[in-house]
C-alpha positions in Angstrom: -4.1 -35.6 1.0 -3.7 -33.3 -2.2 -4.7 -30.0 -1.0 -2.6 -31.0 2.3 0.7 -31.3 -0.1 0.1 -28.2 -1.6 -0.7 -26.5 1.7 2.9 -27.6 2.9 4.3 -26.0 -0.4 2.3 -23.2 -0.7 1.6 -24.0 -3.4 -2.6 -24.0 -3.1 -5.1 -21.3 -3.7 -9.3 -21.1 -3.8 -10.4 -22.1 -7.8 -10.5 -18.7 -9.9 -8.3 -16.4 -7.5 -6.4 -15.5 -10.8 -9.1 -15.3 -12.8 -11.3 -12.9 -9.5 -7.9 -10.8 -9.9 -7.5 -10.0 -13.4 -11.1 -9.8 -14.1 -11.0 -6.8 -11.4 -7.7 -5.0 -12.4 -8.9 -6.0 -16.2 -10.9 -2.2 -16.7 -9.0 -0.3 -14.3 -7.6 2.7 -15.6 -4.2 2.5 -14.0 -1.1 0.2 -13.7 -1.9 -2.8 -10.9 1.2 -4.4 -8.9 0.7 -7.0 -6.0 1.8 -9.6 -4.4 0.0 -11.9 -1.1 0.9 -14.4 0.8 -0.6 -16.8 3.9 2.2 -16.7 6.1 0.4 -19.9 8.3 0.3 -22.1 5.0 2.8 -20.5 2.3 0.1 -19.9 -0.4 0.4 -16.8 -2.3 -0.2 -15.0 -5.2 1.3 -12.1 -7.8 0.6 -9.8 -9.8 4.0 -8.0 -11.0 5.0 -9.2 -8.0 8.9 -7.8 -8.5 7.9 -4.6 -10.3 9.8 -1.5 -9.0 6.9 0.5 -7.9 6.6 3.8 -6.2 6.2 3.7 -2.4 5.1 6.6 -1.8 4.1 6.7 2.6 4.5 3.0 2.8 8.5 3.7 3.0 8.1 4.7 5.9 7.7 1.2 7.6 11.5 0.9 6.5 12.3 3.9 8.4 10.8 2.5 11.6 12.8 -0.4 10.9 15.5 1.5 11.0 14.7 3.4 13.4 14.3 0.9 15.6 17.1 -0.6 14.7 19.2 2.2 15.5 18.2 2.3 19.2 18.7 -1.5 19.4 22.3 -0.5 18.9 22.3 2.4 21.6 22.8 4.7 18.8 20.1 6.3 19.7 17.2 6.1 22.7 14.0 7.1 22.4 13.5 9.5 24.7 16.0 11.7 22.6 14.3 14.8 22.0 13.8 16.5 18.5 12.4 20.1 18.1 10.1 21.2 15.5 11.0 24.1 14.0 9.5 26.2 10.8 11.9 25.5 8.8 11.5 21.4 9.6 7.5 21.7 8.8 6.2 20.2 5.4 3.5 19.9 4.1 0.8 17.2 3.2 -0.2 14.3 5.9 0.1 14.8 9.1 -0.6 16.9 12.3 2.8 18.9 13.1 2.9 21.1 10.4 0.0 23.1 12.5 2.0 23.0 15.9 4.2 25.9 17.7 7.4 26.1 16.6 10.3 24.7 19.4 7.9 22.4 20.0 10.2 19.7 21.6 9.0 15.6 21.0 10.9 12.4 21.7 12.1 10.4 19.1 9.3 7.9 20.1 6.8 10.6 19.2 8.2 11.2 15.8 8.2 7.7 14.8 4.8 7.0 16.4 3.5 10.1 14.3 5.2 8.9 11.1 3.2 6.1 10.9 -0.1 6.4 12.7 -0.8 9.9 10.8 1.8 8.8 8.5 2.9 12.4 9.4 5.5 13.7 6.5 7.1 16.4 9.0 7.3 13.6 12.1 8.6 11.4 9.0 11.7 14.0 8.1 12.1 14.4 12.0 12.6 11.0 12.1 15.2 10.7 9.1 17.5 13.6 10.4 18.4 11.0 13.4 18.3 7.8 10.9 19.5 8.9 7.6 18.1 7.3 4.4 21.4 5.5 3.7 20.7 4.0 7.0 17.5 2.6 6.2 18.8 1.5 3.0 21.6 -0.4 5.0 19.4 -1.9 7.2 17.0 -3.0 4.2 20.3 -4.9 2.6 21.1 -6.2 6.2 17.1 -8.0 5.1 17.8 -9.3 1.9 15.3 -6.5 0.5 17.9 -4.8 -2.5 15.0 -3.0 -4.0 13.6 -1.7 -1.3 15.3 1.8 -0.9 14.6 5.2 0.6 15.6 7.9 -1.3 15.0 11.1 0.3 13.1 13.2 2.8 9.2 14.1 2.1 9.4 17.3 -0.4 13.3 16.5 -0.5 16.3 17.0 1.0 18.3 13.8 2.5 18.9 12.4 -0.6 20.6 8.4 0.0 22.8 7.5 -2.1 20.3 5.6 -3.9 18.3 8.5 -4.4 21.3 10.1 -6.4 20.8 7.7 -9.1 19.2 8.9 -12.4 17.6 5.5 -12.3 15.9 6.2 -9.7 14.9 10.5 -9.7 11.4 9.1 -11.0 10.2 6.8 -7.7 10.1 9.9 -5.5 10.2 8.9 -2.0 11.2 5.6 -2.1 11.3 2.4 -4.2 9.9 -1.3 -3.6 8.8 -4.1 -5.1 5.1 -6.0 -3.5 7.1 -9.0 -3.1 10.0 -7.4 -0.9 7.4 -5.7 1.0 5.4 -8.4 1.7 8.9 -10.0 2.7 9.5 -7.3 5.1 5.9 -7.5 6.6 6.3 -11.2 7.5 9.7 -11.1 8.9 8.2 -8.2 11.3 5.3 -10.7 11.7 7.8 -13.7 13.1 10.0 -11.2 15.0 13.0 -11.2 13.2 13.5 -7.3 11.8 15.7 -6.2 14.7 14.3 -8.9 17.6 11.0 -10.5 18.4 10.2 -7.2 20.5 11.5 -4.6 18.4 9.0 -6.5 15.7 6.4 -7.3 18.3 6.6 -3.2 18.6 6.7 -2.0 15.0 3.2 -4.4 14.4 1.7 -2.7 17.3 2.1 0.3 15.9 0.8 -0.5 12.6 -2.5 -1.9 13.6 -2.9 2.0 15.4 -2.6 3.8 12.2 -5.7 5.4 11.3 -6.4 5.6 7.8 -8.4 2.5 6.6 -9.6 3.3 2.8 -7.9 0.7 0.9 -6.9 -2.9 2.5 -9.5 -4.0 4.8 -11.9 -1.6 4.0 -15.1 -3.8 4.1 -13.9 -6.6 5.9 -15.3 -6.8 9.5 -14.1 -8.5 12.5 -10.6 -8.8 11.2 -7.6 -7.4 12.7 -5.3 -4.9 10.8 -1.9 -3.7 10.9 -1.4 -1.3 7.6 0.6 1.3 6.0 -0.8 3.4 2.9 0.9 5.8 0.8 -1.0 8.2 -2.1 0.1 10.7 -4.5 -1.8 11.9 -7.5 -1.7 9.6 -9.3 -1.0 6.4 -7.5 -2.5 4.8 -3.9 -0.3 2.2 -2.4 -0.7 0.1 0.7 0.9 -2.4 3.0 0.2 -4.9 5.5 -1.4 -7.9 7.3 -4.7 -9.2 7.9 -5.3 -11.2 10.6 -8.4 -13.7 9.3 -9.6 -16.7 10.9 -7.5 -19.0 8.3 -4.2 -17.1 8.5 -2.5 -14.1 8.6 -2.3 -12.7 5.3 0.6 -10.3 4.0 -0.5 -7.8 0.9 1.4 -5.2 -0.7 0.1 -3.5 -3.2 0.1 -0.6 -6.1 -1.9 1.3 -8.0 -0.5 4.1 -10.2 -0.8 6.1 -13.6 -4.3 6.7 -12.8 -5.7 9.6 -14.7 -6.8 11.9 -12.9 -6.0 13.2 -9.3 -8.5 12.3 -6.5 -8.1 12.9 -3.2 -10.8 11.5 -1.5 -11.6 8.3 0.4 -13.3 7.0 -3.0 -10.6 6.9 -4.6 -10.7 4.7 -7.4 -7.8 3.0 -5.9 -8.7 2.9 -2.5 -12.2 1.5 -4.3 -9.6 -1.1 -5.8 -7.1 -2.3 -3.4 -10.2 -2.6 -1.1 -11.9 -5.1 -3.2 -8.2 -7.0 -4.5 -7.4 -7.3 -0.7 -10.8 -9.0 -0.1 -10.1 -11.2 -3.2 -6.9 -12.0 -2.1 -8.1 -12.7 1.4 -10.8 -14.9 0.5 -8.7 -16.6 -2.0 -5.6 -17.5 -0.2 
């Protein structure tokens, strides 16, 4: 009858998941930010849950949300076309910076790209339509007020956010694990534009292909993921889908010293493991 009380409040988690968590960040050279919750019984966990971290790629789940959102309105449809040009290519993730100029893509494509090669030119592509100020809007429009995009991918499109001094140093964007997890569970119960708008946006999370951080050795589970890297940080977001519940992670990893861009990763290495702590635990 205990455990059943706390499972109502969310309130219970396995014996030693705090003590499996900070033993694991405890050596890590590098700043650690998370935050996890069992969206089928409420129990979570955080670490720095409500720290402004870096995004890095994993803003661009807001921008699908927006861009989703715009269409929803008729602002937009999807089959509008958008054509890459030279000029529009950047560099980094992603396929279409190696395509032929004038190469002419639906706005479907873009944000399909943006996420499931996490594509940085398909990403600004997408923003010329959306604008960040309109991701930011629609992140308000969520309850999510530190959630913020702040510019295109090498810049350019700077929000209003992004004009802040405050916030020159988060790049890309700005979250906190908690909001994103928040974001992540409202897509997960169909309420970030409608029940198929969000039924949509998870499908096309669980497609992305890059896999070195949550979920990494867990097999048999279903995934739905967005991760984000830069030199010095590796970030990612999303849900596992485990026989006791569908569990929302979000998290960070960054100061590390020294650049690494492989799929080892010290913080690939580590979200990996956290997110099969965190999995196990809650």
């Amino acid at each position: 009858m205990v455990i059943y009380l706390f499972l109502l409040l969310g309130l219970f988690q396995s014996p030693g998941l705090d003590a499996r968590v900070q033993s694991e960040v405890s050596g890590f050279k590098g700043q650690v930010s998370l935050y996890a919750k069992n969206l089928d019984t409420g129990a979570s966990y955080g670490l720095g849950a409500d720290e402004r971290v870096r995004t890095a790629s994993t803003i661009k789940v807001p921008i699908m949300a927006a861009a989703f959102a715009r269409v929803a309105a008729g602002h937009s449809k999807w089959q509008d076309e958008v054509v890459l040009t030279k000029a529009k290519k950047v560099s980094g993730s992603g396929v279409l910076q190696e395509l032929s100029d004038g190469l002419r893509l639906s706005l479907r494509d873009v944000v399909t790209l943006m996420i499931v090669l996490s594509d940085n030119t398909a990403t600004n592509l997408v923003l010329d339509v959306v604008t960040a100020d309109a991701v930011n809007a629609r992140m308000d429009e969520l309850g999510l007020k530190q959630t913020r995009a702040l510019r295109k991918v090498m810049g350019g499109g700077v929000s209003r956010a992004g004009e802040d001094p405050e916030n020159k140093r988060f790049g890309l964007g700005v979250s906190t694990p908690r909001e994103m997890v928040v974001m992540l569970e409202k897509m997960e119960r169909g309420e970030v534009v409608s029940p198929e708008a969000s039924k949509e946006m998870i499908g096309i999370l669980k497609r992305q292909q890059y896999h070195e951080g949550i979920g990494r050795t867990l097999k048999g589970v279903e995934l739905a993921t967005k991760p984000g890297a830069l030199d010095a940080l590796r970030s990612e977001v999303g849900i596992v889908y485990t026989p006791r519940g569908r569990i929302a992670i979000a998290i960070t990893v960054d100061g590390m010293p020294e650049p690494f861009w492989s799929v080892d990763n010290p913080g690939h290495l580590l979200i990996s493991r956290l997110s099969a702590i965190l999995t196990d635990g809650l």
